[in-house]
C-alpha angles and dihedrals in degrees: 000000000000119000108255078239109057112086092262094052104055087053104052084046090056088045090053100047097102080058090064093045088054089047092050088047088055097053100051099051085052083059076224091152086049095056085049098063093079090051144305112302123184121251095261084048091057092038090054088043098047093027088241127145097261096214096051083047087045083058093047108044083043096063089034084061090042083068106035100268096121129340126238119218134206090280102053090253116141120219131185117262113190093266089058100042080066084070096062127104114255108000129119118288090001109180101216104114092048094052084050097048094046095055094047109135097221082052105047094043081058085063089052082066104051086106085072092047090055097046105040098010086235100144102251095230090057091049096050098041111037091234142055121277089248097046083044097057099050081053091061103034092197089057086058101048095055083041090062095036084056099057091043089061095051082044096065098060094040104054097053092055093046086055097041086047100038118069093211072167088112097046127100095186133025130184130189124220118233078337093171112195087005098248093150101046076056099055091047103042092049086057103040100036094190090056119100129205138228122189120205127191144106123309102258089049101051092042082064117091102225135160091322088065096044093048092056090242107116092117097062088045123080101197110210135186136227155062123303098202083080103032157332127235113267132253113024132136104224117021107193122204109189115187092332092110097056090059090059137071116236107273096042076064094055097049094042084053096043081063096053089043093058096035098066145092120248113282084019115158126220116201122189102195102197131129105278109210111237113225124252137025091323127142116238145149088240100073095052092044081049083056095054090052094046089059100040124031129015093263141089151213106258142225119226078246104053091043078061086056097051089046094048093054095047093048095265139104146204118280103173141315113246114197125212138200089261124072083265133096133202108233110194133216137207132168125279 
């Protein structure tokens, strides 16, 4: 078989590639990372755990270790790696949602389609299905909800390393940004006690409880409702916009960071918290996840250069570029 590093063999990896999301599919609705957490078991052990063929799961949980996702050991036995441990139900940063959101049929025909995108720059999900991914998802209310599980699972690990990264030690007042169940607001107020949160999203979303509740933190959260594409609450030192800007095209940006501009105090801060796409032939998160967005919504993955370009335009300018241990960066923003 070809080395996955010869020329034939990284295309055929990146033709295949349709082939790993369906095993990893697999694999998370038998619960298989799940029955490993109490030891290895062997493929017919699985198979007779999960009723699954056991050759057909042998296939799949082989090219799954080839890649990291479990490790086979001389006996055949299969154990969890820590890739593999992200596919399991109710830990920490479990990855779930993600895998879900990513093997959606209505999803993976849009990519089908990525031949129209890069002829006409028509985003391939709108073509295919008649609407936006978004309209299309309050439309199909189970797509939304793996959709927001989804984005609940990338949260997670987001919002720990923003709040590790980022000193809010200096704010008085921090609002995010289309914050949905306040994860974040969490994150930071356990760890600056004389901060205090706004959360800022549609109706249906800060009605919710969320994680503020559950955190015991209501009284240092004001919970406020409404639409960010026509404004921000007003008055707040640091207004945080986390993957919010890589949905939207680019004038949607300008207009979302004019509001916070406006919207805040004298020496206030802005801080879009999205991948930034590193140049050159680099590998990194950020380009995949470019592609997904491509495909899918009107937005993109950014440069440090083309972020410049959206804060110019909106009366700010770049600060500095924090990095994080995610594949995200904290790009912050002061006025011009």
């Amino acid at each position: 078989m070809e080395s996955m590093q010869s020329p034939v063999g990284i295309i055929m990896d990146l033709a295949w590639g349709c082939f790993y999301a369906g095993a990893l599919n697999a694999v998370m609705q038998l619960r298989i990372a799940d029955r490993l957490a109490s030891g290895p078991m062997t493929a017919e052990e699985l198979a007779a755990e999960a009723n699954a063929h056991s050759l057909s799961l042998y296939r799949v949980l082989r090219v799954l270790a080839s890649k990291g996702v479990f490790a086979e050991d001389d006996d055949g036995r299969f154990h969890l790696t820590p890739a593999a441990e992200l596919l399991r139900t109710g830990v920490p940063f479990s990855l779930q949602g993600v895998v879900q959101l990513g093997t959606l049929p209505p999803t993976m025909e849009a990519a089908l389609h990525l031949p129209h995108t890069v002829k006409t720059g028509e985003c391939a999900f709108d073509f295919r299905h008649g609407v936006g991914f978004f309209e299309y998802m309050s439309e199909h209310p189970s797509i939304g909800e793996v959709f927001d599980k989804a984005m609940a699972d990338v949260s997670d690990a987001d919002n720990r390393a923003i709040a590790e990264a980022y000193d809010f030690g200096a704010a008085s007042r921090v609002v995010d940004v289309g914050g949905g169940l306040g994860g974040l607001l969490v994150e930071v107020l356990r760890r600056y006690p004389s901060v205090r949160g706004v959360l800022y999203d549609r109706p249906e979303v800060v009605g919710q409880p969320g994680r503020i509740a559950a955190a015991g933190l209501d009284k240092r959260v004001d919970r406020v409702a409404g639409d960010f594409f026509t404004s921000v609450p007003d008055g707040a030192d640091v207004y945080v916009l986390k993957r919010i800007m890589h949905d939207w095209a680019d004038d949607t940006c300008i207009n979302i960071l004019k509001y916070c501009r406006r919207a805040m105090v004298a020496g206030g801060r802005v801080l879009v918290v999205d991948a930034l796409v590193p140049p050159g032939n680099t590998d990194h998160p950020s380009k995949a996840l470019d592609l997904c967005m491509l495909t899918v919504v009107p937005g993109r993955e950014r440069t440090e250069a083309e972020f410049a370009a959206l804060f110019h335009a909106a009366g700010l300018k770049i600060a500095r570029v924090i990095p994080t241990a995610n594949s995200i960066a904290i790009v912050e923003g002061i006025a011009a």
